[in-house]
C-alpha atoms as a printed R data frame, in Angstrom:
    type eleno elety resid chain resno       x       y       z
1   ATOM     1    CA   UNK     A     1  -5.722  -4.809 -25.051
2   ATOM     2    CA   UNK     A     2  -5.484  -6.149 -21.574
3   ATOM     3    CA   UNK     A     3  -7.782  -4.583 -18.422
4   ATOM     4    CA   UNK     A     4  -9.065  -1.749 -18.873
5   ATOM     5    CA   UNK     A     5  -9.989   1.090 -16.115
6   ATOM     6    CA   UNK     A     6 -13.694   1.403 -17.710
7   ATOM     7    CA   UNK     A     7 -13.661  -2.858 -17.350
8   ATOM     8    CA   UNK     A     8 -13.371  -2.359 -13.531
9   ATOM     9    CA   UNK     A     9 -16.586  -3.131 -11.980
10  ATOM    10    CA   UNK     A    10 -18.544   0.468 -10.788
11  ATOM    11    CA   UNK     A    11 -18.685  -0.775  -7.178
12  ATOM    12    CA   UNK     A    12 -15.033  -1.552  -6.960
13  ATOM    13    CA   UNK     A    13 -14.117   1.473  -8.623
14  ATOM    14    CA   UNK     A    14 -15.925   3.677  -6.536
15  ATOM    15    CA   UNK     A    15 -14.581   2.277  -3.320
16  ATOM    16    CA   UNK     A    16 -11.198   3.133  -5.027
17  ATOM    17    CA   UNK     A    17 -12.070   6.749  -5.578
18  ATOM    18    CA   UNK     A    18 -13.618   7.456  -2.189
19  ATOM    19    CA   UNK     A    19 -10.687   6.489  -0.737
20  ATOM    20    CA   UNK     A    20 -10.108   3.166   1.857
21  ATOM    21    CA   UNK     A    21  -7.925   1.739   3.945
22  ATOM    22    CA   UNK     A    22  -5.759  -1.028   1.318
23  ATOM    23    CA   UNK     A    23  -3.017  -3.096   3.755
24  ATOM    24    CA   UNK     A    24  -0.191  -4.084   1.618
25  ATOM    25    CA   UNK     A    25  -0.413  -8.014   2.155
26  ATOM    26    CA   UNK     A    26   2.408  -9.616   4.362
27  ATOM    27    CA   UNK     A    27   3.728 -13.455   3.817
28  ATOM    28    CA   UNK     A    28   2.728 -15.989   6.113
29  ATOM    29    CA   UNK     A    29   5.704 -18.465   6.385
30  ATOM    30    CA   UNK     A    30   6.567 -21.145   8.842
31  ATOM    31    CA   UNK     A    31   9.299 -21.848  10.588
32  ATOM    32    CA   UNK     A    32  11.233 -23.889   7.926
33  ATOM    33    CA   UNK     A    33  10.769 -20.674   5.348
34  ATOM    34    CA   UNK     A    34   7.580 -22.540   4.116
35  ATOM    35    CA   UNK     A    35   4.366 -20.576   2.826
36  ATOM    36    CA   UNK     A    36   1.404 -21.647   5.675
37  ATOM    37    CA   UNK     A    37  -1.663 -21.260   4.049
38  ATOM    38    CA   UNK     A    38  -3.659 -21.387   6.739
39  ATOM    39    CA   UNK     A    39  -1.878 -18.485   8.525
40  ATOM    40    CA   UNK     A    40  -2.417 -16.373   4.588
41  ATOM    41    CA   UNK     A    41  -5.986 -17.479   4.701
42  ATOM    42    CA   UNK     A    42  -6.156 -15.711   8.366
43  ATOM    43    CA   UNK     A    43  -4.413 -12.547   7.564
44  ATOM    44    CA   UNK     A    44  -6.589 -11.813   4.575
45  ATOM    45    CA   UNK     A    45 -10.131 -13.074   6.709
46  ATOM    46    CA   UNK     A    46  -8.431 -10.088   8.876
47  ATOM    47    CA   UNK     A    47  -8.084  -7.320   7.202
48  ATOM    48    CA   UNK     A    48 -11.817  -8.329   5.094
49  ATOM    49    CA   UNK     A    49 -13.306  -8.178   8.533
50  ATOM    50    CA   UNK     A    50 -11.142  -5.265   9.666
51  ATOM    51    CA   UNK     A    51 -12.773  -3.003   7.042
52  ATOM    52    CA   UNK     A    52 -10.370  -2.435   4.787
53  ATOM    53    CA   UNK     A    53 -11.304  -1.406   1.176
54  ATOM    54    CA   UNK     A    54  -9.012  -3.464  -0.796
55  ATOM    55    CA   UNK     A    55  -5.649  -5.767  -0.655
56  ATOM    56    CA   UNK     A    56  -2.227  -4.882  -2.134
57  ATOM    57    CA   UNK     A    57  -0.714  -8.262  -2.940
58  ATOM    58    CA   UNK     A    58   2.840  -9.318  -4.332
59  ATOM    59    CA   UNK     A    59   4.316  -6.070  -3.091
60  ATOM    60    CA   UNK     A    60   7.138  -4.938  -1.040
61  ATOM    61    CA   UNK     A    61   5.521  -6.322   2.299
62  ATOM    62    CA   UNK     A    62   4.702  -9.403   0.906
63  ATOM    63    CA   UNK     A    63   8.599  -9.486  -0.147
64  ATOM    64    CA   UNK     A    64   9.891  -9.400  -3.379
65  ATOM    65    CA   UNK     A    65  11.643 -12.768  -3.095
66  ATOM    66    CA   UNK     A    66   8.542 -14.673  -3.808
67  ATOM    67    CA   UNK     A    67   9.231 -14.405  -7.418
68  ATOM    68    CA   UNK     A    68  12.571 -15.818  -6.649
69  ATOM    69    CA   UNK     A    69  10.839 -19.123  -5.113
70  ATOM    70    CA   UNK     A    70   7.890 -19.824  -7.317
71  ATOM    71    CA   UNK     A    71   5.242 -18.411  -5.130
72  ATOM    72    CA   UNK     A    72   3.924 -15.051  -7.037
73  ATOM    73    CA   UNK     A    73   1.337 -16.829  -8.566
74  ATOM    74    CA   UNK     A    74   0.198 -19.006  -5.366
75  ATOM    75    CA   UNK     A    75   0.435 -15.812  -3.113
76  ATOM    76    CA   UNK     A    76  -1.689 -13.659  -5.092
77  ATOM    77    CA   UNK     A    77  -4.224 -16.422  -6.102
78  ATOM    78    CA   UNK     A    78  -4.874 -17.302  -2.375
79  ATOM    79    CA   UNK     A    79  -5.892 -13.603  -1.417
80  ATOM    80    CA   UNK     A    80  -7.994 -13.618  -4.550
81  ATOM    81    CA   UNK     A    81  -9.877 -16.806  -3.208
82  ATOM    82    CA   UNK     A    82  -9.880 -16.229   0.365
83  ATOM    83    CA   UNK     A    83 -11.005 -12.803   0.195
84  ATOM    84    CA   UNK     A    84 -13.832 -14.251  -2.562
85  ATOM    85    CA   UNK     A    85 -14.541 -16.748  -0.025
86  ATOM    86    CA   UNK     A    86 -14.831 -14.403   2.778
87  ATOM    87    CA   UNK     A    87 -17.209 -11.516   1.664
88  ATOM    88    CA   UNK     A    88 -19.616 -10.257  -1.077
89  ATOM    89    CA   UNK     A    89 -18.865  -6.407  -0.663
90  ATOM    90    CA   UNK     A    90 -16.518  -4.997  -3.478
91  ATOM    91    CA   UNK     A    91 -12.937  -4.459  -2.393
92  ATOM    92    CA   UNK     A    92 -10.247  -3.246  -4.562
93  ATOM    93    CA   UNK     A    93  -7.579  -5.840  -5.725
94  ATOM    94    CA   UNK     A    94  -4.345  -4.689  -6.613
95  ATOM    95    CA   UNK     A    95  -1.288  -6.695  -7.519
96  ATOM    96    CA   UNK     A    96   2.446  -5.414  -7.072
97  ATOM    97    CA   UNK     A    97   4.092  -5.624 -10.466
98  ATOM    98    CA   UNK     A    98   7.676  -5.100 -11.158
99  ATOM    99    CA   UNK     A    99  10.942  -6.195 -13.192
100 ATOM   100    CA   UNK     A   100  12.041  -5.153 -16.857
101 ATOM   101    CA   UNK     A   101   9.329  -4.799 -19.273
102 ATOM   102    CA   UNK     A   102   8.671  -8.039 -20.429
103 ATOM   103    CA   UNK     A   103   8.495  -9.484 -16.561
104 ATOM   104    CA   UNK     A   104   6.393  -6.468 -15.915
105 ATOM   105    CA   UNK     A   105   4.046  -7.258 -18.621
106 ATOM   106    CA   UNK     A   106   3.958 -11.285 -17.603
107 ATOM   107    CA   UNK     A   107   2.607 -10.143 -13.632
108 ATOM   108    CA   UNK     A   108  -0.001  -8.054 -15.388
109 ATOM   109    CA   UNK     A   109  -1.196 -10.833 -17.436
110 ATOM   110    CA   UNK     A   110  -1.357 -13.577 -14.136
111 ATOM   111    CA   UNK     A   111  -2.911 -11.051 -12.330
112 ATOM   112    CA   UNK     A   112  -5.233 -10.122 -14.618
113 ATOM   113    CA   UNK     A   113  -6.652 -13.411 -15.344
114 ATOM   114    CA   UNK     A   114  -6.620 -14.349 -11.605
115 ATOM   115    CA   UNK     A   115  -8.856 -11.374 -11.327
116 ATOM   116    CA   UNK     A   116  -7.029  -8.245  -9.764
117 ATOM   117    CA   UNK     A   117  -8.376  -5.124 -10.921
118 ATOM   118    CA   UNK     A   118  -4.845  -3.083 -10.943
119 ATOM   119    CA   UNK     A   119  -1.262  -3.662 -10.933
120 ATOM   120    CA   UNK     A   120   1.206  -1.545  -8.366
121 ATOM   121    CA   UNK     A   121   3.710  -0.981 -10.552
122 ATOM   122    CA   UNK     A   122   7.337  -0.488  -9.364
123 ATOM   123    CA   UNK     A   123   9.996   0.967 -11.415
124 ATOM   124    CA   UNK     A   124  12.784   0.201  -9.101
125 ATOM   125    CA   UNK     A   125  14.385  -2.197 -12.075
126 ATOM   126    CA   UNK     A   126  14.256   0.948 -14.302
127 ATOM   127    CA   UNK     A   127  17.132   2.753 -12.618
128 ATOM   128    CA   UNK     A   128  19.359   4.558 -14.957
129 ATOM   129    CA   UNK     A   129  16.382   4.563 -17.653
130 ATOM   130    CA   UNK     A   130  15.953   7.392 -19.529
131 ATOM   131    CA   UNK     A   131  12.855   9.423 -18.521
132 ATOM   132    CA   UNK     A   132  11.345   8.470 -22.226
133 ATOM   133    CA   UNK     A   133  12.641   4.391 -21.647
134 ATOM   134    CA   UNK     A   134  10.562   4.665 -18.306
135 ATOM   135    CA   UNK     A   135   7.426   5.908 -19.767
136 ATOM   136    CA   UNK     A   136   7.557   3.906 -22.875
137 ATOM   137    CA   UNK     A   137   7.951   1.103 -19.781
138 ATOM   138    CA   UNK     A   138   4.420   2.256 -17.925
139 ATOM   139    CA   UNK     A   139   2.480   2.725 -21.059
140 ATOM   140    CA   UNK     A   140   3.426  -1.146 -22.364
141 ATOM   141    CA   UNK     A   141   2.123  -2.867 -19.109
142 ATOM   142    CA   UNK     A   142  -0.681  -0.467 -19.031
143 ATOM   143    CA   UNK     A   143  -1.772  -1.898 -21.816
144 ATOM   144    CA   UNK     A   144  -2.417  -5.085 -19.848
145 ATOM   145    CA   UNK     A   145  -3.719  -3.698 -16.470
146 ATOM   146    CA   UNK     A   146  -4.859  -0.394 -15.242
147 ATOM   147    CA   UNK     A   147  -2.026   1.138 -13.120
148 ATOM   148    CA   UNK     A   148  -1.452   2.238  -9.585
149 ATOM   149    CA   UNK     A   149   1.675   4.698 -10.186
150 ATOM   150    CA   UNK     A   150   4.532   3.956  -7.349
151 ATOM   151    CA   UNK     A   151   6.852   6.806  -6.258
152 ATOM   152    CA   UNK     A   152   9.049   4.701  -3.716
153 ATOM   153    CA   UNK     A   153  11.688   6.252  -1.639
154 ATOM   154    CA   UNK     A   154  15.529   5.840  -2.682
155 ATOM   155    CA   UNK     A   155  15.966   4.395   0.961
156 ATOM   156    CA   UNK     A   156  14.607   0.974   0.006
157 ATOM   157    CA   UNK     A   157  15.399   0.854  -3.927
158 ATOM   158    CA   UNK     A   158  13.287   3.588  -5.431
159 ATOM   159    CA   UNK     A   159  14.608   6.645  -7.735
160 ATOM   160    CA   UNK     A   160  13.641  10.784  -8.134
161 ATOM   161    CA   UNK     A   161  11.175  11.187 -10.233
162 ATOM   162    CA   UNK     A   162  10.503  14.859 -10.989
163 ATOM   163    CA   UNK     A   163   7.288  16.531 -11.923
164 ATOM   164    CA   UNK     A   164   7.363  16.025 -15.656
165 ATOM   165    CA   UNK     A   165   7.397  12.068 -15.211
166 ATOM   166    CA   UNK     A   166   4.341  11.980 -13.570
167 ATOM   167    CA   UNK     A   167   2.877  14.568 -15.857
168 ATOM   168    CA   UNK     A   168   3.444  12.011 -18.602
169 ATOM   169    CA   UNK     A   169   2.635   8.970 -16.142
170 ATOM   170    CA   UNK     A   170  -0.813  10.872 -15.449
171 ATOM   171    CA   UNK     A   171  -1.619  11.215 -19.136
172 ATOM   172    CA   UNK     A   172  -1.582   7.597 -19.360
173 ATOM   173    CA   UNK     A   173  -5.319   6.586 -20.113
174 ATOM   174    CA   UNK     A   174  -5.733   3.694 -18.025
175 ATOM   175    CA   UNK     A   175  -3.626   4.806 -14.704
176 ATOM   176    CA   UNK     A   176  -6.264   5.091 -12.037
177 ATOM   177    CA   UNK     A   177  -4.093   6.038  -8.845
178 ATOM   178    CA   UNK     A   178  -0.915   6.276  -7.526
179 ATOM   179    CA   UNK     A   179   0.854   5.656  -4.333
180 ATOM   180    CA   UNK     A   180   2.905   8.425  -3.190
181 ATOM   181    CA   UNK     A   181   5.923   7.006  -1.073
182 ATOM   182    CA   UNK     A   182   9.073   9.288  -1.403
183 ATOM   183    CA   UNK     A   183   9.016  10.098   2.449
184 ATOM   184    CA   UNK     A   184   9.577  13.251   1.354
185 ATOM   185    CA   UNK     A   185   7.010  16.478   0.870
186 ATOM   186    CA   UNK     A   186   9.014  17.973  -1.974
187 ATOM   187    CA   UNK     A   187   8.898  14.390  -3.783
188 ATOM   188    CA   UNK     A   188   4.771  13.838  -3.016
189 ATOM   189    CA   UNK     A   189   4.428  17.687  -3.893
190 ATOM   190    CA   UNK     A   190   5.986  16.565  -7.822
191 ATOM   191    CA   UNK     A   191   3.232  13.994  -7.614
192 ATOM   192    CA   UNK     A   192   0.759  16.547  -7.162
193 ATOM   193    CA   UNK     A   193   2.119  18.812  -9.708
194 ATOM   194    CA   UNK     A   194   2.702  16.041 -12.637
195 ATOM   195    CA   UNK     A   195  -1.799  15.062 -11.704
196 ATOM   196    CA   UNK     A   196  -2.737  18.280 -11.798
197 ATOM   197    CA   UNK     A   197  -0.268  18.995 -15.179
198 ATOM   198    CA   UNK     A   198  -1.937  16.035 -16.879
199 ATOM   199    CA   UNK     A   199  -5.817  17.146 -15.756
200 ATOM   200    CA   UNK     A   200  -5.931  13.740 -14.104
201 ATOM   201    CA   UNK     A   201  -7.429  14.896 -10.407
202 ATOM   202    CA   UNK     A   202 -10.763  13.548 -10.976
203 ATOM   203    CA   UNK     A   203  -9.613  10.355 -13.012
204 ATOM   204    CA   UNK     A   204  -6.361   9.291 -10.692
205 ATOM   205    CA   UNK     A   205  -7.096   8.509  -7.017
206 ATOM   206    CA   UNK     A   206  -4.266   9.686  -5.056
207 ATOM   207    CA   UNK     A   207  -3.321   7.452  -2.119
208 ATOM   208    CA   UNK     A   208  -0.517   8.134   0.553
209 ATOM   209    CA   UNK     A   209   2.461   5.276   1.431
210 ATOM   210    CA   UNK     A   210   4.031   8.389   3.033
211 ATOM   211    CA   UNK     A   211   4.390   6.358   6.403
212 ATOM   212    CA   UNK     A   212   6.351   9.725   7.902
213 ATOM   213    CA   UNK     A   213   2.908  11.617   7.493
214 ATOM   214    CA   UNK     A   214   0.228   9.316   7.245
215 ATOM   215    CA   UNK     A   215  -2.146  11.567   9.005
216 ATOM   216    CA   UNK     A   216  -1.180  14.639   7.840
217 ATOM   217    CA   UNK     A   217  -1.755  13.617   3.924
218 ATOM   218    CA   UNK     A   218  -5.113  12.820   4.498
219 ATOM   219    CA   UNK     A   219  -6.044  16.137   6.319
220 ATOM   220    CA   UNK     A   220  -3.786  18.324   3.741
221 ATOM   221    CA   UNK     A   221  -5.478  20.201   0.660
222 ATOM   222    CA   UNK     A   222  -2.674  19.816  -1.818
223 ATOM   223    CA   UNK     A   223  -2.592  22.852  -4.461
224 ATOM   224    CA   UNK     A   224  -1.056  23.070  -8.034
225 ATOM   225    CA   UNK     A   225  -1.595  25.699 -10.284
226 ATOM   226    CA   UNK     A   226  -3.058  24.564 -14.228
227 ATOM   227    CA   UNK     A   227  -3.511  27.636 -16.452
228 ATOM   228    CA   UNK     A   228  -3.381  30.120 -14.262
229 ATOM   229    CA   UNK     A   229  -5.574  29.280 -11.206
230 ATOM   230    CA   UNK     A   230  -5.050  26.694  -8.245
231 ATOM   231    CA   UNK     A   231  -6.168  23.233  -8.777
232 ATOM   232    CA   UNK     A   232  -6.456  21.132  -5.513
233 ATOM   233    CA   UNK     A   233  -5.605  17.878  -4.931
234 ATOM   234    CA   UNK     A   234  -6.626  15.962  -1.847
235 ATOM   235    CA   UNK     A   235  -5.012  12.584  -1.114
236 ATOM   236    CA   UNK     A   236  -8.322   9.869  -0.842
237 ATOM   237    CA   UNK     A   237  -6.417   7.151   1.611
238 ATOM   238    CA   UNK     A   238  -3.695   4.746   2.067
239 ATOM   239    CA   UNK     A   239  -2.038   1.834   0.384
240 ATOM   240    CA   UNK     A   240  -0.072   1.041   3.115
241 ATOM   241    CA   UNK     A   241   2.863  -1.700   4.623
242 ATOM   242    CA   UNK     A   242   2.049   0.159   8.159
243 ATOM   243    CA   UNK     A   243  -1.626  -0.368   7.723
244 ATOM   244    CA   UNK     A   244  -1.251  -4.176   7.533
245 ATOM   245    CA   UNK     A   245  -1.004  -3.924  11.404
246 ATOM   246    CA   UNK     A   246  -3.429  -2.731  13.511
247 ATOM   247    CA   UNK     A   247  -6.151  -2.621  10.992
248 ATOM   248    CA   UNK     A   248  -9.250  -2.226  11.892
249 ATOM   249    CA   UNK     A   249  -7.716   1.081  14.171
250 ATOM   250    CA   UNK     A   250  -6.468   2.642  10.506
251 ATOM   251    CA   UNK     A   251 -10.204   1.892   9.353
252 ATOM   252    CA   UNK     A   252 -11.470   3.748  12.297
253 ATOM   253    CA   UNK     A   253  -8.464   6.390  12.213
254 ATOM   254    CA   UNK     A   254  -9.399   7.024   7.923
255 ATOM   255    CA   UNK     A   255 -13.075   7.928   8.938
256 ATOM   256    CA   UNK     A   256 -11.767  10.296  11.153
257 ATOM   257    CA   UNK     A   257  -9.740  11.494   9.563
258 ATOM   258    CA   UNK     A   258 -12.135  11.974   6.431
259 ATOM   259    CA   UNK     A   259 -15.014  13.996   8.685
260 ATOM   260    CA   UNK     A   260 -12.418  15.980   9.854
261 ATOM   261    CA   UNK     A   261 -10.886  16.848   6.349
262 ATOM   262    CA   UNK     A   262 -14.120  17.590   5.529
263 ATOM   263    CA   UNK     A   263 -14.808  21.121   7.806
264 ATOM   264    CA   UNK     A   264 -13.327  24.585   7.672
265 ATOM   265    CA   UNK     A   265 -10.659  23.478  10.240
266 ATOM   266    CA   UNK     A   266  -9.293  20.492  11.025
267 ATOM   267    CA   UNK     A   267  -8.793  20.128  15.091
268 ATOM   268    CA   UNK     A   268  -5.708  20.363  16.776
269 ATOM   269    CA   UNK     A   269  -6.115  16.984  18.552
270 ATOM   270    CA   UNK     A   270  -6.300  15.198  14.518
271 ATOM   271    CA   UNK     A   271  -3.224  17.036  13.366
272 ATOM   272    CA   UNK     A   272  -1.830  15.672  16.842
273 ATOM   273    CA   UNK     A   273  -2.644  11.966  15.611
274 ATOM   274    CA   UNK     A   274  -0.049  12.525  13.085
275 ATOM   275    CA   UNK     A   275   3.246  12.025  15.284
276 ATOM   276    CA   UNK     A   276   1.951   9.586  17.208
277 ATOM   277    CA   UNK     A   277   1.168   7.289  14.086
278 ATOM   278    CA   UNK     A   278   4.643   8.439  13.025
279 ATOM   279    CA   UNK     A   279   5.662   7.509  16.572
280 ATOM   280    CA   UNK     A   280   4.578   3.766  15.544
281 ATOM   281    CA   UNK     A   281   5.656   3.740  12.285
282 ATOM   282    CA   UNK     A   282   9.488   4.597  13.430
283 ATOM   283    CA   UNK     A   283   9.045   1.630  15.479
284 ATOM   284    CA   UNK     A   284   6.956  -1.139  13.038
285 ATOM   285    CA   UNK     A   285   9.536   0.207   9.932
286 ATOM   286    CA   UNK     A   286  12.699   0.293  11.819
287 ATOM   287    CA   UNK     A   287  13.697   3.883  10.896
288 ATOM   288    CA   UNK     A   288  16.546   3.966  13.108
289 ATOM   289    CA   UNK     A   289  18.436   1.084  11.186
290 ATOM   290    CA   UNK     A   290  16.837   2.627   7.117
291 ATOM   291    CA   UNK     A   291  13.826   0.363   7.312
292 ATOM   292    CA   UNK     A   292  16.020  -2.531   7.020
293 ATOM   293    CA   UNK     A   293  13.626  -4.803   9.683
294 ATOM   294    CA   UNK     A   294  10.320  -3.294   8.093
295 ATOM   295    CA   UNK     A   295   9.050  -6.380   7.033
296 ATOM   296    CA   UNK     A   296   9.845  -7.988  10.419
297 ATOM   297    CA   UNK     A   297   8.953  -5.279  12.138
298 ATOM   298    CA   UNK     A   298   4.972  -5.941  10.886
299 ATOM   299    CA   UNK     A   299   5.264  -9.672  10.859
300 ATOM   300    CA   UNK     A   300   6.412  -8.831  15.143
301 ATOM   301    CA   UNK     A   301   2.959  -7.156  15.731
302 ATOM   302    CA   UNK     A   302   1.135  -9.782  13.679
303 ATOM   303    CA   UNK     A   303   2.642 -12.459  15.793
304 ATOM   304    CA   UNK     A   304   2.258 -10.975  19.453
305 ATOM   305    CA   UNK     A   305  -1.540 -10.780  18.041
306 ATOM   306    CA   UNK     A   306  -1.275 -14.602  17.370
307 ATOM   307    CA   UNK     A   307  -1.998 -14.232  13.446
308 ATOM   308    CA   UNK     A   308   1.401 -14.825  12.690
309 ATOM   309    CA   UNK     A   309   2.994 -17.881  14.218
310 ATOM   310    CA   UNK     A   310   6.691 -16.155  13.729
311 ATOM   311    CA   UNK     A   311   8.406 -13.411  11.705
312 ATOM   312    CA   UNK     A   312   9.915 -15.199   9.356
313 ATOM   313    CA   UNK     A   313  11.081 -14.102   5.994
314 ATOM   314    CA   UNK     A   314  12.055 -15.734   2.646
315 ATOM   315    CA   UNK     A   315  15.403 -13.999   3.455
316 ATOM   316    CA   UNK     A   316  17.371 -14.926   6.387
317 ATOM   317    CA   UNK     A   317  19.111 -11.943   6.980
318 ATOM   318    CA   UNK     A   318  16.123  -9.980   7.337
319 ATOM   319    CA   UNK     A   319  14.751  -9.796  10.668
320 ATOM   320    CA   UNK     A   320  13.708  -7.294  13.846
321 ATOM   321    CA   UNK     A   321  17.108  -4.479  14.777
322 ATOM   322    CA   UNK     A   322  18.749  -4.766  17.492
323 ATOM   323    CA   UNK     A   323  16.097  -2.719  20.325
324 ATOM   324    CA   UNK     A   324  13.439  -2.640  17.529
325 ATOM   325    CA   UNK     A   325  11.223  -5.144  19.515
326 ATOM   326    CA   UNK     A   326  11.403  -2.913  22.629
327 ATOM   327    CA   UNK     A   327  10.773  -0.124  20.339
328 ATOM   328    CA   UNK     A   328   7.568  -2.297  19.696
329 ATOM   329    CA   UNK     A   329   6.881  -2.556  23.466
330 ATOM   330    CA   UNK     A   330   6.775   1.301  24.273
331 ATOM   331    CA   UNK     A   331   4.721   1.937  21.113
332 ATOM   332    CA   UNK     A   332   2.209  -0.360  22.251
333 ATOM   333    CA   UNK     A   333   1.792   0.795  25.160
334 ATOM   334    CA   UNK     A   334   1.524   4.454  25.024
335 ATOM   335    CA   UNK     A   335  -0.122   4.035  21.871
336 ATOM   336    CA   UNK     A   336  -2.932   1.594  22.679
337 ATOM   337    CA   UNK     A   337  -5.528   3.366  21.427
338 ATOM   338    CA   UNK     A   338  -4.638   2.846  18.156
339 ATOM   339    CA   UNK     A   339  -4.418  -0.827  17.950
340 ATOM   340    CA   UNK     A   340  -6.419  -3.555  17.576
341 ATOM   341    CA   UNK     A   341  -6.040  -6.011  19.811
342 ATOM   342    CA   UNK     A   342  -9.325  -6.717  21.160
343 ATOM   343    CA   UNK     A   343 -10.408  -6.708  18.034
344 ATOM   344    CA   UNK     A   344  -8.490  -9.616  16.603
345 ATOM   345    CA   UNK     A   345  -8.432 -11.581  20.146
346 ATOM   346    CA   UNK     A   346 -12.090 -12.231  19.266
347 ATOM   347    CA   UNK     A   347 -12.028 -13.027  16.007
348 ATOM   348    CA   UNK     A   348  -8.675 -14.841  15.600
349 ATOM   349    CA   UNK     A   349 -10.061 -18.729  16.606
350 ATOM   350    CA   UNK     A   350 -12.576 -17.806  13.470
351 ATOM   351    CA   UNK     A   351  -9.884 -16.789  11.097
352 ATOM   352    CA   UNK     A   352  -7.564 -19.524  12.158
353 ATOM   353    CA   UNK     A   353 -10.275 -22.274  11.312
């Protein structure tokens, strides 16, 4: 037996159940395709600083294609350090796994001895798996690390996955969360059926990648019903691509958004928050062209921050839509408010050293 959840220290694993704000890492490459360290050093000095509760690493933002060039293993070993380096206070370190099983189970290993307490796991190499080959799938690498679940939208390589899957998922011993991202509410409300299903409410930490409705998922008292009464579910905060811009505004936003969760109504001017981050996300994921400059789209606010020297990726062809960057622009501007720039003006010379 690998990791287990009971193995993760108490501190870390209550940060994960309160709920916090957990970027999903970008790569920091310069302009010959190259990994810069020092930039990666900066990024994660950020979002330490910034607040944030944890670091998703070797996961869709920090592109896939770094198994492809030998730097999985670098990658997630320099957040583990730099983040070490950086602070004392427990933060939650997850690793994106993925691939067939026996890749699957070799990421949960590295990650595992390089310290991560869970592994994202993403099923996206499952496709046309049997429901039973999929779970058989999750219940081998759990057996090396606990799990963060991963319901990913179709758009960008995801599958369906219906109510009974995450029944079974959820009955998995050592899953301790799961990141709803379907972009869709029927989709997230099969996650909330299969948790509830499996009695898993107070053992799974439910966490929102819905970028469409960041806002409202954290506001929204999610019901299932479990032998005849209604069992409710409330989603604890975000593991999040968006949230690896403008960072220490999604710390401040996830407080609010917690106190006002937390009384008998939530205020009209909170549920308004949740088109305008929508409003930004369209812009930073490139919905108008199906997410394909997401990545870039992140890496373009990093860089007009100075963090990120350019927005390269590991794949040419990926790179900012045509009228996403003044998509960017008008974002910016008439949501200020939610950024960070100040913020990260006065701490970037520090980061950068």
């Amino acid at each position: 037996m690998g990791l287990h959840r009971n193995d993760i220290p108490a501190d870390v694993r209550s940060v994960l159940m309160q709920g916090a704000v957990i970027p999903a890492h970008p790569l920091a490459l310069d302009a010959a395709r190259k990994f810069d360290r020092r930039r990666q050093r900066a990024l994660t000095r950020y979002y330490v600083d910034a607040g944030s509760g944890g670091l998703a690493v070797g996961v869709h933002t920090t592109q896939f294609e770094i198994r492809d060039v030998g730097l999985y293993e670098p990658v997630l070993a320099a957040a583990m350090e730099d983040a070490r380096a950086w602070t004392d206070r427990p933060l939650v370190m997850i690793a994106g796994v993925c691939g067939q099983t026996e890749q699957a189970v070799r990421e949960a290993k590295l990650a595992v001895s390089l310290g991560y307490h869970a592994g994202l796991l993403s099923l996206a190499a499952m496709k046309g798996r049997t429901q039973a080959e999929i779970v058989a799938h999750c219940r081998r690498v759990a057996e090396e690390i606990p799990l963060v679940g991963f319901y990913l939208q179709p758009a960008v390589g995801g599958m369906n996955l219906d109510a009974s899957f995450w029944a079974e998922f959820c009955a998995i011993d050592n899953v301790v969360a799961i990141k709803a991202a379907p972009f869709n509410r029927y989709r997230t409300l099969d996650v909330v059926r299969g948790i509830v299903a499996a009695g898993a409410e107070d053992r799974i930490a439910f966490y929102t990648g819905n970028d469409d409705h960041i806002v409202l998922d954290l506001v929204t008292p999610f019901v299932a019903a479990r032998d005849g009464r209604q069992v409710e579910v409330r989603v604890r905060g975000g593991l999040l691509g968006h949230w690896s811009v403008w960072t220490r505004g999604a710390v401040d936003l996830l407080a609010r958004l917690k106190a006002a969760a937390a009384k008998p109504a939530v205020p009209a001017d909170i549920l308004a928050l949740d088109a305008r981050v929508t409003d930004c996300n369209a812009a930073f994921f490139d919905v108008a062209n199906d997410f394909h400059g997401c990545i870039a789209g992140c890496h373009e606010v990093l860089r007009r921050q100075g963090l990120l020297e350019g927005i390269w990726c590991l794949n040419p062809k990926e790179g900012l839509s045509p009228g996403q960057s003044a998509l960017i622009d008008r974002v910016s501007r008439e949501h200020a408010d939610l950024a960070d720039d100040a913020f990260v003006a006065a701490n970037l010379e520090r980061w950068l050293a």
